[in-house]
C-alpha positions as CSV (number, residue, x, y, z in Angstrom):
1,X,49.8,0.4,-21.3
2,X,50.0,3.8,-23.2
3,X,48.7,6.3,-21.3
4,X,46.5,9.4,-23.3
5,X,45.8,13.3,-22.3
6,X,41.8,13.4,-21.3
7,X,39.4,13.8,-23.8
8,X,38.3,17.2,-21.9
9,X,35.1,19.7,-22.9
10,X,36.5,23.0,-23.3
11,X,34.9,24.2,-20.5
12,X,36.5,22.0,-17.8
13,X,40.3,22.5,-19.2
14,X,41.0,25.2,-16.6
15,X,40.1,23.0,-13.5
16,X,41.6,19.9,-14.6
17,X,45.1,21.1,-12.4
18,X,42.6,20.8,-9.3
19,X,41.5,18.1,-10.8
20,X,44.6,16.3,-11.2
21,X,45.3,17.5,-7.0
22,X,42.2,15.7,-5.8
23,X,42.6,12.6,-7.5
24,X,46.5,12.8,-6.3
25,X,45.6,12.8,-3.1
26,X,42.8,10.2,-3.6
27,X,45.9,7.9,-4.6
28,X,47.9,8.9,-1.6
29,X,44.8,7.6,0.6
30,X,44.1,4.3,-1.7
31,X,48.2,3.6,-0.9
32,X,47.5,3.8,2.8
33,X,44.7,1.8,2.6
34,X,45.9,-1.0,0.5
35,X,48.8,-0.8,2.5
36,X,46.4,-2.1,5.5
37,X,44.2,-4.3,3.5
38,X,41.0,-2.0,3.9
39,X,39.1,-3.1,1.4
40,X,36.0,-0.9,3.0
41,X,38.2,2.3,2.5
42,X,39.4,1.2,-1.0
43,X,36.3,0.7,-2.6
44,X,35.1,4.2,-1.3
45,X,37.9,5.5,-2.6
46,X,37.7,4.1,-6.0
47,X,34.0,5.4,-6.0
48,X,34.9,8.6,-5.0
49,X,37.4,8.9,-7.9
50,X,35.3,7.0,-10.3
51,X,32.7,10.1,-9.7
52,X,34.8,12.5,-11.5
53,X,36.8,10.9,-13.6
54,X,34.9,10.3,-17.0
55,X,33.0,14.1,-16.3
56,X,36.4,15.2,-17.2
57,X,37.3,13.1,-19.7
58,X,39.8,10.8,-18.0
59,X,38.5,7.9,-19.6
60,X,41.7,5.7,-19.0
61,X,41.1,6.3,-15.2
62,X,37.5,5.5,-15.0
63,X,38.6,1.8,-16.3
64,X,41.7,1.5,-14.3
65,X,40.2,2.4,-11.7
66,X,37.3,0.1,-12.3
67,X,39.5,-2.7,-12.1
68,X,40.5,-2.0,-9.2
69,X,37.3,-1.6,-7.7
70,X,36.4,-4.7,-8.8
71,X,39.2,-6.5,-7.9
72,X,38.2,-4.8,-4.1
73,X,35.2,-6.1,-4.4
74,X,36.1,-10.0,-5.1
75,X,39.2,-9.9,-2.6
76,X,41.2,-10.4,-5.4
77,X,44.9,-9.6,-3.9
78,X,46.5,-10.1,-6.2
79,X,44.0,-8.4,-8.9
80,X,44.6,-5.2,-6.7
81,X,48.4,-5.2,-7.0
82,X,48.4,-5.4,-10.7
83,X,45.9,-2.5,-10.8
84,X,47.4,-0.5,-8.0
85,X,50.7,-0.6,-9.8
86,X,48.9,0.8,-13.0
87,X,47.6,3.3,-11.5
88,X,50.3,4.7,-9.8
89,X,52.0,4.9,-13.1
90,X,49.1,6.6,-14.3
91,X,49.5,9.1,-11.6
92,X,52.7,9.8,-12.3
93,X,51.5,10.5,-15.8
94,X,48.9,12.7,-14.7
95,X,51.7,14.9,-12.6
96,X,54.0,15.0,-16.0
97,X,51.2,16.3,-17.9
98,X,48.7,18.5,-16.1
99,X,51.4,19.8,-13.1
């Protein structure tokens, strides 16, 4: 998957490093909790991200993330590996590009 720059009003281009923070850490909490299988924790997590991400643009998150949610949400193990891994790519994208 190609990941893309956010599609972000003019107005909200200053805050996106913040931005970028939050949802950083958000990840870091997501990795402990799929670490322990807390599916409770991951889906809050996921909604907590899923909040903010298309207001900003980050369109690519808010369907990655998605998946993951969903995948949360069916128990689907292995459906949350795939997902995780792609989003911790994406991360790593994010911190290339907006850090």
């Amino acid at each position: 998957m190609k990941f893309e720059r956010a599609k972000t009003d003019y107005e909200l281009v200053g805050l996106l490093p913040d931005f970028v923070k939050y949802t950083i850490s958000d990840f870091e909490k997501l990795t402990f909790a799929y670490g322990v299988n807390d599916y409770v924790s991951m889906r809050q997590i996921c909604h907590t991200i899923l909040g903010s991400a298309r207001s900003y643009g980050f369109t690519q998150m808010d369907q990655i993330v998605h998946k993951i949610k969903d995948a949360v949400v069916e128990r689907d193990n292995q459906g949350i590996k795939v997902w995780y891994i792609v989003f911790s790519k994406y991360v790593e994208f994010l911190k290339k590009e907006y850090l």
